[in-house]
N, C-alpha and C positions, 0 to 999 in steps of 0.2 A: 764387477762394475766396469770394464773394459774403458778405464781411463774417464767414463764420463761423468758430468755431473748430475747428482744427484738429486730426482726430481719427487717432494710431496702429494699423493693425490689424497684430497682428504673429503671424503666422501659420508656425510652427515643420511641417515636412513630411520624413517620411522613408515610402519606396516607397508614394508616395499617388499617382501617376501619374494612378489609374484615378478619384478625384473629386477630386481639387484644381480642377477645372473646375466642378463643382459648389458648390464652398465658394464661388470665387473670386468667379462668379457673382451669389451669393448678397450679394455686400460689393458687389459693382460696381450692385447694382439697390438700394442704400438710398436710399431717399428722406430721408437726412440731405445724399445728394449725392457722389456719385462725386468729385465735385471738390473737397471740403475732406477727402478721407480719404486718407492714404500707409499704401498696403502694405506692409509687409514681408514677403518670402516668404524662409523661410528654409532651405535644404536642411542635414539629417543626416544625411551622406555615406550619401546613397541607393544600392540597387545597381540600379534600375529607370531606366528615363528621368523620376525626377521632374524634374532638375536641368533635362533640354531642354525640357521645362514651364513652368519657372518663369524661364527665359531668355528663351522665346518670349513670357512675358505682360509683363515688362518690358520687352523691345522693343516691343510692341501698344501699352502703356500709359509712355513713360519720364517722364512729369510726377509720374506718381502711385504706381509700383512699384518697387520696389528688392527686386532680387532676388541673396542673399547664399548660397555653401556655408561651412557653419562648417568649420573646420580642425582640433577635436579631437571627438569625440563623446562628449555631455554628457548625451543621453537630450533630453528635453524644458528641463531646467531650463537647459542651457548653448546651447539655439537660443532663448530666452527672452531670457534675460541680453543676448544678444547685440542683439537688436531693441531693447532698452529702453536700449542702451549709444549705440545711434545714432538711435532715435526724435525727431522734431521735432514731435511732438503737442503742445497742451496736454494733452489726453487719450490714454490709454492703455485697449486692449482686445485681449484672446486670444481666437484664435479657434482648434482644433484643423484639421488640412486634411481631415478625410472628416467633420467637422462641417457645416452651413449655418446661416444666419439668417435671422429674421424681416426681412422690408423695414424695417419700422418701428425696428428693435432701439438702432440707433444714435441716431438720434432722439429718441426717447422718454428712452432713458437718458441722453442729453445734456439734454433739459430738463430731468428732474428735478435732475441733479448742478448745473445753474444755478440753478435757482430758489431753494437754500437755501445754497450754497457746498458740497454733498455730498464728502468723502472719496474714496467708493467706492461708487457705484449699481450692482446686480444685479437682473436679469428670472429670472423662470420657464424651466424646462427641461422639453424633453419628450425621451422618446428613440424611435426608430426605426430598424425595419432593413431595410427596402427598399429599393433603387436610387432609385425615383422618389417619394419624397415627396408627399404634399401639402400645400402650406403652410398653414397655419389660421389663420385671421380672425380676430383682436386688436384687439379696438377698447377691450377696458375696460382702463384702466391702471390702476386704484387704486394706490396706493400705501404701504408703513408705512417709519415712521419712525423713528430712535433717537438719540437726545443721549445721545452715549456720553460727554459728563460725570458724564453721574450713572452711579456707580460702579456701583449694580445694574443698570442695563441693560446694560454692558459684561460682565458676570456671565453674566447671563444668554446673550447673546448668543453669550459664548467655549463655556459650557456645551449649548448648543443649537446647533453648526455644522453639524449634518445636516438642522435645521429650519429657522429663520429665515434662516441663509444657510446659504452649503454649502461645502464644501474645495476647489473647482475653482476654474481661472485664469479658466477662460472664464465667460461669460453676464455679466460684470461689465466697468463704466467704472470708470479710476481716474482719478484728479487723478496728472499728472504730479509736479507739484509734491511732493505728496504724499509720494510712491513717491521721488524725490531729497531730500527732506529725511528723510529719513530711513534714507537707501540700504537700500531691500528690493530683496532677489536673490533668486534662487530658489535651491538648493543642486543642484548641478550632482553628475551622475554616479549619482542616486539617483530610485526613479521614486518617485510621490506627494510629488513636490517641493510641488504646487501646494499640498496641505495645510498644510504648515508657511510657503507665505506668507500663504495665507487665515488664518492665525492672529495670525500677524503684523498683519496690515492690522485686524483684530477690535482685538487690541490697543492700537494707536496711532493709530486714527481718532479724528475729533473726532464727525463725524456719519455715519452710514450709511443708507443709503435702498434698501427692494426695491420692485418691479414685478408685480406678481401675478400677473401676465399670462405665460403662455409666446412667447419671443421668441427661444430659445437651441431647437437641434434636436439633439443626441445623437444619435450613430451608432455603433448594436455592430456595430464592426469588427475582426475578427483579424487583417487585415492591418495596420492603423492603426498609427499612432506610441505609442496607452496601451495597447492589447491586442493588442501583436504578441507577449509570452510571459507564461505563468504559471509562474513559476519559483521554487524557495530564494529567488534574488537579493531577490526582490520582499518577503517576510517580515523579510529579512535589514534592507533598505530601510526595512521601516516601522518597523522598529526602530532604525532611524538617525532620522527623522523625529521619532517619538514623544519623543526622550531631546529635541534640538532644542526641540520646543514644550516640553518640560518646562521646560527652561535659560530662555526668552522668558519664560514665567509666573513663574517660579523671580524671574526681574529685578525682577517688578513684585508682589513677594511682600506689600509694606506697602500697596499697593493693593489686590490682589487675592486674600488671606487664602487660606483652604483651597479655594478653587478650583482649583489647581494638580493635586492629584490627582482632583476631580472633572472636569476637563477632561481628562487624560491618560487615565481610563475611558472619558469619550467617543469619542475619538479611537481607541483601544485598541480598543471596540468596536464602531466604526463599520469600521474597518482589517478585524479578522475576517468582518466579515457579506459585507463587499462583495469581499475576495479568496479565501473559504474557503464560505460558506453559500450567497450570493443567485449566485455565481456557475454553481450547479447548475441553476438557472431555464435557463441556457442549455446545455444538457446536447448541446444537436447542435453546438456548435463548440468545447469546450473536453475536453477529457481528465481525467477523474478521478483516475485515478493521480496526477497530477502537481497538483493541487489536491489531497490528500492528501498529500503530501509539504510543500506551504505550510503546512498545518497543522501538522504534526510539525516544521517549522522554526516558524512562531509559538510554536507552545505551548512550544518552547525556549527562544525570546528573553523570552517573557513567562510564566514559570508559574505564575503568580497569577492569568493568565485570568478563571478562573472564580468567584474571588473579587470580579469586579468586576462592581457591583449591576445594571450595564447589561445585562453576557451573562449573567446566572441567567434570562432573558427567553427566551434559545433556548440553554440546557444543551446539554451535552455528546447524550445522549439524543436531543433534541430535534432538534437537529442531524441525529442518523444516522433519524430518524424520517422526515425531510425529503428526505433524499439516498436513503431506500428507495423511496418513495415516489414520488420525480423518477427516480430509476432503474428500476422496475417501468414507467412511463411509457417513458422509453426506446426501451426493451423492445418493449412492445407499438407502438410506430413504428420497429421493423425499423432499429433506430441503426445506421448503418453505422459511424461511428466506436469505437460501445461494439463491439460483436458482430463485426465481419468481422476489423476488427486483434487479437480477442482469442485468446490465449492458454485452453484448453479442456485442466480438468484435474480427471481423476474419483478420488473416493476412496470404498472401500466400509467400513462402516460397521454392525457387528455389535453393536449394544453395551450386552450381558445384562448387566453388571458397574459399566456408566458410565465404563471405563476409555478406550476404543476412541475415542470422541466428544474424550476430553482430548490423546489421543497425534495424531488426525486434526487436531485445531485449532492443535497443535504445528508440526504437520509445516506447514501453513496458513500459520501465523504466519513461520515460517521464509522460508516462500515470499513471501509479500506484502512481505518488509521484505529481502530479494537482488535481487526482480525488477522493475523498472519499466514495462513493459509490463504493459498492459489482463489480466485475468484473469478469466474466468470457472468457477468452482468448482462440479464437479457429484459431491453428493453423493449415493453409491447405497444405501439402510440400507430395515430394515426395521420393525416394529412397535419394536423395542427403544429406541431413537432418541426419547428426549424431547422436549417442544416447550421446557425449558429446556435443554438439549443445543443444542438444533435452534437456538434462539433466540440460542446464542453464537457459534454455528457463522458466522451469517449477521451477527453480530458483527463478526467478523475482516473478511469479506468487505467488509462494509460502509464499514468502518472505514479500510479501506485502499484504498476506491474502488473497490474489483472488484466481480465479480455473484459469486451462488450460485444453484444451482437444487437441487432439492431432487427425485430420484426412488425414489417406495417402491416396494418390490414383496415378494411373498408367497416367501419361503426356501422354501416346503414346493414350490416346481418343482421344489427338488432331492431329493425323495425322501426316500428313508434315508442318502442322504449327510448331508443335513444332521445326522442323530444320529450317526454314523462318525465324523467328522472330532475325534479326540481332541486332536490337536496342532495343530491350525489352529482358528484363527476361523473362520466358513462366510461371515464378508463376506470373505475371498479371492477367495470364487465368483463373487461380483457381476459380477466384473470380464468373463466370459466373456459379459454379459447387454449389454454395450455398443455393439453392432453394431446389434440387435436396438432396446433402446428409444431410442438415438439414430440415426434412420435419417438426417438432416439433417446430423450431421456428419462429415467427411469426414477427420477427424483428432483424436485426443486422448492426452491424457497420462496412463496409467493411476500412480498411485502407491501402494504400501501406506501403514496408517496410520500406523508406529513407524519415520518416516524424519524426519533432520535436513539441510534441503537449506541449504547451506551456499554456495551456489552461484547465477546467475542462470541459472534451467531454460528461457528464454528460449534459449540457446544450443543444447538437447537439443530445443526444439521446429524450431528453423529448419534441424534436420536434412534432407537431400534422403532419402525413403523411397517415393517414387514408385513405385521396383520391385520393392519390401518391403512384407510385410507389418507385421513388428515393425522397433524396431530396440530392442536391448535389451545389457545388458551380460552379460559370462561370469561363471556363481556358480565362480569361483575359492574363494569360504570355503569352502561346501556341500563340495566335491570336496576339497578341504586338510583340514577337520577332520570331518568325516560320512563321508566314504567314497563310493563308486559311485554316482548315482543311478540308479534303478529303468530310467530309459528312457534310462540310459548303456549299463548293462549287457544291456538290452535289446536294443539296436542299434537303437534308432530316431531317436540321433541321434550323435553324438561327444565324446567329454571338452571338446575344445575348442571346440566350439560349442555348450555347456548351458550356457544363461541363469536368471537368476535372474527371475523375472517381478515384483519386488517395482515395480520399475521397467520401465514398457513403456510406450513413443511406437510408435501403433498407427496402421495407415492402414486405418480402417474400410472406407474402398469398396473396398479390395484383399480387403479380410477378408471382406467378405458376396461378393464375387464366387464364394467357395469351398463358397458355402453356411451355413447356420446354426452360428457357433461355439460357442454352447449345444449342440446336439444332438451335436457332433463332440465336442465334452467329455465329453458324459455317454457316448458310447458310447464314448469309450478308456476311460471307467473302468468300463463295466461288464466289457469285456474284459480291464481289466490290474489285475484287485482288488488285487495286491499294492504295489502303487505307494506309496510314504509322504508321496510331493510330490504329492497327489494333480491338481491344475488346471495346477503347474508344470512336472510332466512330460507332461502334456498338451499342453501348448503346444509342449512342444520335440519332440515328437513331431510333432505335425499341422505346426508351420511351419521345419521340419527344413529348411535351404535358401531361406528364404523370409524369414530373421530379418538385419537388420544388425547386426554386432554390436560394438559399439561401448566406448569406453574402461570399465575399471573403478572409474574414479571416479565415477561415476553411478551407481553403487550400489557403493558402497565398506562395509562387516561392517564396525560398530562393534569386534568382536574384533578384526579385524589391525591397526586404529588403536592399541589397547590394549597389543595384544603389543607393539609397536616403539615404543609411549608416543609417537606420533607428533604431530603439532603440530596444529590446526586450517586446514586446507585449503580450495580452493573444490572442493565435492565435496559427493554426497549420501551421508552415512551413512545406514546401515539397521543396527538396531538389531535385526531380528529376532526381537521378543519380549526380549531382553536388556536386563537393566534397568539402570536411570541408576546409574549411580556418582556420589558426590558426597563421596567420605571420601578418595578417591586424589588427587591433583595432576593430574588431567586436563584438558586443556584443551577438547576436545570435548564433552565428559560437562557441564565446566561452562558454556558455552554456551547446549548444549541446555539447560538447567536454566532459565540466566536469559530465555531464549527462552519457556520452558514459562511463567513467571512475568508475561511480556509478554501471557499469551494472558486473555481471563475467568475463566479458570480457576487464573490466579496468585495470586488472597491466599488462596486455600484452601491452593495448593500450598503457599505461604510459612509457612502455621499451621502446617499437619499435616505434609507433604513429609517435613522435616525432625526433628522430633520422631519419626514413625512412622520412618524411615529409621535413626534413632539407635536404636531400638526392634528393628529387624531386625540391625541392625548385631550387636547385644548378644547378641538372640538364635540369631542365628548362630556367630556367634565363640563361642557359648556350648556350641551342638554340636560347633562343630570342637573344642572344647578334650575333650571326652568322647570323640572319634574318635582323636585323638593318645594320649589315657589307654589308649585298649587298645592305638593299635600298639605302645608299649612294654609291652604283658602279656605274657610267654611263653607258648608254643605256642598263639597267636591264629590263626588260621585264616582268612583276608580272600581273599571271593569277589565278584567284580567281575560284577556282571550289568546289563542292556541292552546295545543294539545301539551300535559303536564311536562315540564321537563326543569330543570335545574337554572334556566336564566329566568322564568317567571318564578318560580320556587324563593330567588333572588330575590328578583324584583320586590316580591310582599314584604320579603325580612329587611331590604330596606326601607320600605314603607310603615314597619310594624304592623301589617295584616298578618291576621292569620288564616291559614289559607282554606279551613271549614269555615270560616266567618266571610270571608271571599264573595263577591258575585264574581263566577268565574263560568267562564262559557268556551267549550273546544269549538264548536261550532259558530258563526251569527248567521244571517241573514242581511241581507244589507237595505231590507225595508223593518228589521230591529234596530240598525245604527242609528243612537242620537247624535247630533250634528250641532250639540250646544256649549257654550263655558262649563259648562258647569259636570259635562260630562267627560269624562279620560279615560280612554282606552291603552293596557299595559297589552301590549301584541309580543307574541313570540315571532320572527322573520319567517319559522318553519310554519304557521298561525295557515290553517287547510291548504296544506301541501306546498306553501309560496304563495296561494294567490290571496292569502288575505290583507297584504299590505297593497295588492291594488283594489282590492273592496271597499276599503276604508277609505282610498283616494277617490276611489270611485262616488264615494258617499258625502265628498265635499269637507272630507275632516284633512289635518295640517302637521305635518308630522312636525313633533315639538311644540304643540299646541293642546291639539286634541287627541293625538295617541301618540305613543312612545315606541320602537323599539329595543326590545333589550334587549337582544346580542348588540348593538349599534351603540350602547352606551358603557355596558355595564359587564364588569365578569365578576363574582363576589369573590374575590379570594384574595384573603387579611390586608381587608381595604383597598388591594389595587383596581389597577382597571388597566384591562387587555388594550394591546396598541392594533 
């Protein structure tokens, strides 16, 4: 011992195998003296060989290493505890084990804690992430000092622990003594323990002393004992910590006045930057998803957040400015973490009305808050597509730690289609363009945009499609309440194997092997003009034999939910144009709602939604009550026109027709139209192709008069009526 005093290094190690030689190293070459220092090496219950590590260095060394497995696992603060529980220092020091130290480190902070009777003395910190280090030349120790009698330096001190000192065990000598008059522990089972004793020791020191100097080496390491997860746990944690130091300040209330909630800001905002913000600096070892999840567990434990003076510094905004930004980065260095693990899922995006942009960010929204897996979002739209559209779009994404890419392209490829398509959006079409502008990937998730995935689509992605082109679900609604489709009846493919393409996991290299599926589209349709599903019977057509077809919960018709008042399931509803219900007792409908309301586009919904919906409600209910006044008029005459489908189907049942007893015409003529009281026409909107509700105007008849629409009134399911 050559007369000196004797210094604790108590060194907590779980699966450090691969540098605990380096730490150790690092303690054995102080020129404070190998031989007035006792190690502690502490295993928590490793599953690597740290534990034959830390056996073998206590045999090499048994004067000076003591080497212990703990027996219940406590995180860091219970292999702590445990060193300070059997420590023979005067002094005490933590060292992490994929950490290192300065030669000097020991030394230096020993003379200063002698020269004035110091507390607790702290050096400089650097961090690094290389295997081999260089260690850096420290010769200036200046030193600052604080007499934590006088009450405002103690103030300042607790208010400033990300500056003057810092939250961390290590880089810091304490006075044993110290540390047992006072019994400080670390709290065990909880990570950022060390926070709440570094607040501790602020508070009840006499003098504290730092080092200016870097003497302490930081190592971002994933495998390590602090950054081995980013998890819930960890938010949950520092919300265990925060309440802690509140209760310590809380003690010393006649002392330490309103510092107690200026210190819990600190700490508050220190907690966020470094487990949710500054973590994205490191974007190639950590996963976003799951640092977004942190966040959504903080901003629960704390949702005053942003009311506190510290975080209005990097706002909500700021934040996702930062993580665009680090993520566009990414990106352009080919992240294998972001990009290879991710999940690729395209939505086409039409949207003349601004309706289209709200229902895709829905369906979005849904998606990000089931799925835990990486996502990349590839939105396909064209001129229509606002840069504030666009700008919420990449919102969600953002938001929720996944990418978005963004591809325009000119509709007018499709011809006169694009003017045709009276019952479809023409972003439908997009979808066929997918082979084509993403030659690079080899898989994707096609979705429509009026779906609620209710579900984790991770499950539909890790599908095997290898010897498939699609794999897609059976439109069982289409075939139940529409009738034949075009390329049923056609024979180009089977009742029981026509898929619905709202939904389609597509193996593009399979798909381009076949040739251009743009150009195979456009020529089934210039061939089968009659087709009403124009792209979906196309598909079932060309990949007749080639499609998996898989359960029909992954595209499950908001209608058959409806009919059977069914309960909310893991399942992707598609809604199919079918609009929200929100006056019935549904439970899906209301979901989706509060879903829709989660998205940017919720406090508009929450204004208007509802007010306009109450507005339709009225004026609906308001035509059905004028529809019911004539079928009680004697010799009413009720003509049922368009093509069979589920709202005229309606319509009769609540008329009491039956619908072989029916005059019921797909077709009219508009020198058939009578144009008298006595005659009522029940029109479908879809009624030849769209244009029979200007036939009818054309023909001098009054809508809510002499014809009805039923989509415009009516949805029959258990008495409500669609808003």
């Amino acid at each position: 011992m050559n007369g000196k005093d004797k210094i604790s290094v108590i060194i907590p190690c779980y699966n450090i195998q691969k540098y605990i030689m380096r730490c150790f190293e690092s303690i054995r070459n102080q020129t404070y003296g190998f031989e007035n220092l006792e190690v502690i090496l502490i295993d928590d219950l490793s599953t690597d060989n740290t534990w034959s590590v830390l056996e073998s260095l206590q045999r090499k060394y048994p004067k000076n290493v003591i080497s212990l497995k703990i027996q219940k696992k406590g995180k860091c603060g219970g292999a702590r505890n445990l060193g300070m529980d059997i420590c023979t220092g005067k002094y005490i020091t933590f060292v992490d084990a994929d950490d290192y130290v300065h030669p000097d480190m020991l030394r230096v902070l020993h003379d200063r804690m002698t020269e004035d009777d110091y507390d607790v003395a702290q050096c400089g910190v650097s961090c690094f992430k290389a295997d081999k280090p260089n260690v850096l030349e420290a010769s200036d120790y200046e030193i600052q000092r604080l007499d934590l009698d006088n009450v405002d330096n103690r103030k300042n001190l607790i208010l400033y622990l990300t500056g003057f000192t810092n939250v961390t065990a290590w880089a810091k000598l304490y006075s044993t003594e110290f540390i047992r008059e006072h019994n400080l522990r670390f709290i065990e089972d909880v990570y950022y323990e060390d926070t709440h004793f570094s607040v501790l020791c602020v508070l009840l020191a006499k003098k504290y002393c730092k080092v200016q100097s870097t003497l302490y080496y930081y190592f971002e390491n994933t495998e390590g004992i602090i950054r081995s997860e980013i998890s819930n746990a960890k938010i949950r944690d520092a919300k265990i910590i925060m309440d802690h130091i509140r209760q310590a300040i809380q003690s010393r209330k006649a002392e330490m006045g309103n510092v107690i909630e200026q210190c819990h800001c600190e700490i508050q905002s220190f907690l966020l930057w470094h487990q949710y913000i500054e973590p994205y600096s490191r974007i190639e070892t950590f996963m976003k998803r799951e640092l977004d999840i942190c966040k959504e567990e903080f901003l629960k434990s704390e949702p005053d957040i942003f009311n506190n003076p510290y975080v209005r510094a990097f706002s909500d905004d700021a934040v996702l400015k930062r993580m665009s930004k680090l993520r566009a980065t990414a990106k352009r260095m080919n992240n294998v973490c972001f990009l290879d693990n991710a999940i690729h899922i395209c939505l086409g995006i039409h949207d003349k009305d601004g309706n289209y942009s709200v229902w895709a960010g829905t369906t979005m929204q849904s998606i990000v808050e089931n799925t835990k897996a990486p996502i990349v979002f590839h939105i396909l739209h064209d001129d229509t597509l606002n840069e504030i559209n666009k700008n919420k779009l990449s919102f969600i994404a953002d938001n929720s730690g996944n990418g978005i890419e963004f591809h325009h392209f000119n509709p007018d490829i499709f011809g006169s289609l694009a003017d045709s398509m009276n019952r479809f959006t023409i972003g439908t079409m997009f979808r066929i363009m997918l082979p084509d502008i993403m030659p690079d990937l080899k898989k994707i998730i096609y979705l429509d945009s009026d779906l609620f995935v209710n579900t984790d689509i991770e499950e539909l992605w890790n599908l095997n499609i290898d010897n498939y082109c699609l794999a897609a679900a059976p439109d069982c609604s289409t075939i139940r309440n529409w009738g034949t489709p075009y390329a049923v009846a056609a024979g180009q493919t089977s009742r029981d194997r026509y898929f619905n393409a709202g939904v389609l996991c597509m193996n593009l290299d399979n798909i381009r092997k076949n040739g251009s599926l743009f150009q195979q589209v456009m020529d089934y349709l210039s061939d089968n003009p009659r087709t009403w599903l124009p792209d979906q019977d196309a598909l079932n057509a060309i990949f007749n034999g080639k499609t998996l077809m898989v359960d029909e919960k992954w595209n499950y018709f908001i209608d058959e939910a409806r009919k059977n008042n069914e309960k909310a399931e893991k399942k992707i509803y598609h809604y199919a144009a079918t609009l929200l219900m929100l006056h019935t007792n549904n439970e899906i409908d209301r979901a989706y709602y509060f879903t829709i309301l989660r998205t940017p586009w919720g406090e508009q919904m929450e204004d208007g939604l509802l007010c306009n919906s109450m507005g339709r409600i009225v004026d609906r209910t308001g035509m059905l009550e004028k529809l019911l006044k004539k079928a009680t008029q004697n010799n009413i005459r009720f003509v049922f026109y368009g093509g069979e489908n589920s709202s005229i189907r309606n319509a009769m049942r609540l008329l009491n027709r039956n619908f072989d007893s029916c005059e019921w015409h797909e077709h009219l003529k508009e020198n058939e139209i009578v144009c008298d009281d006595s005659t009522v026409y029940i029109v479908s909107a879809d009624a030849d192709e769209g244009n029979g509700l200007e036939i009818l105007a054309n023909a001098g008849l009054e809508n809510g008069e002499n014809y009805f629409i039923t989509q415009r009134f009516l949805h029959y399911t258990e008495g409500g009526f669609a808003l």
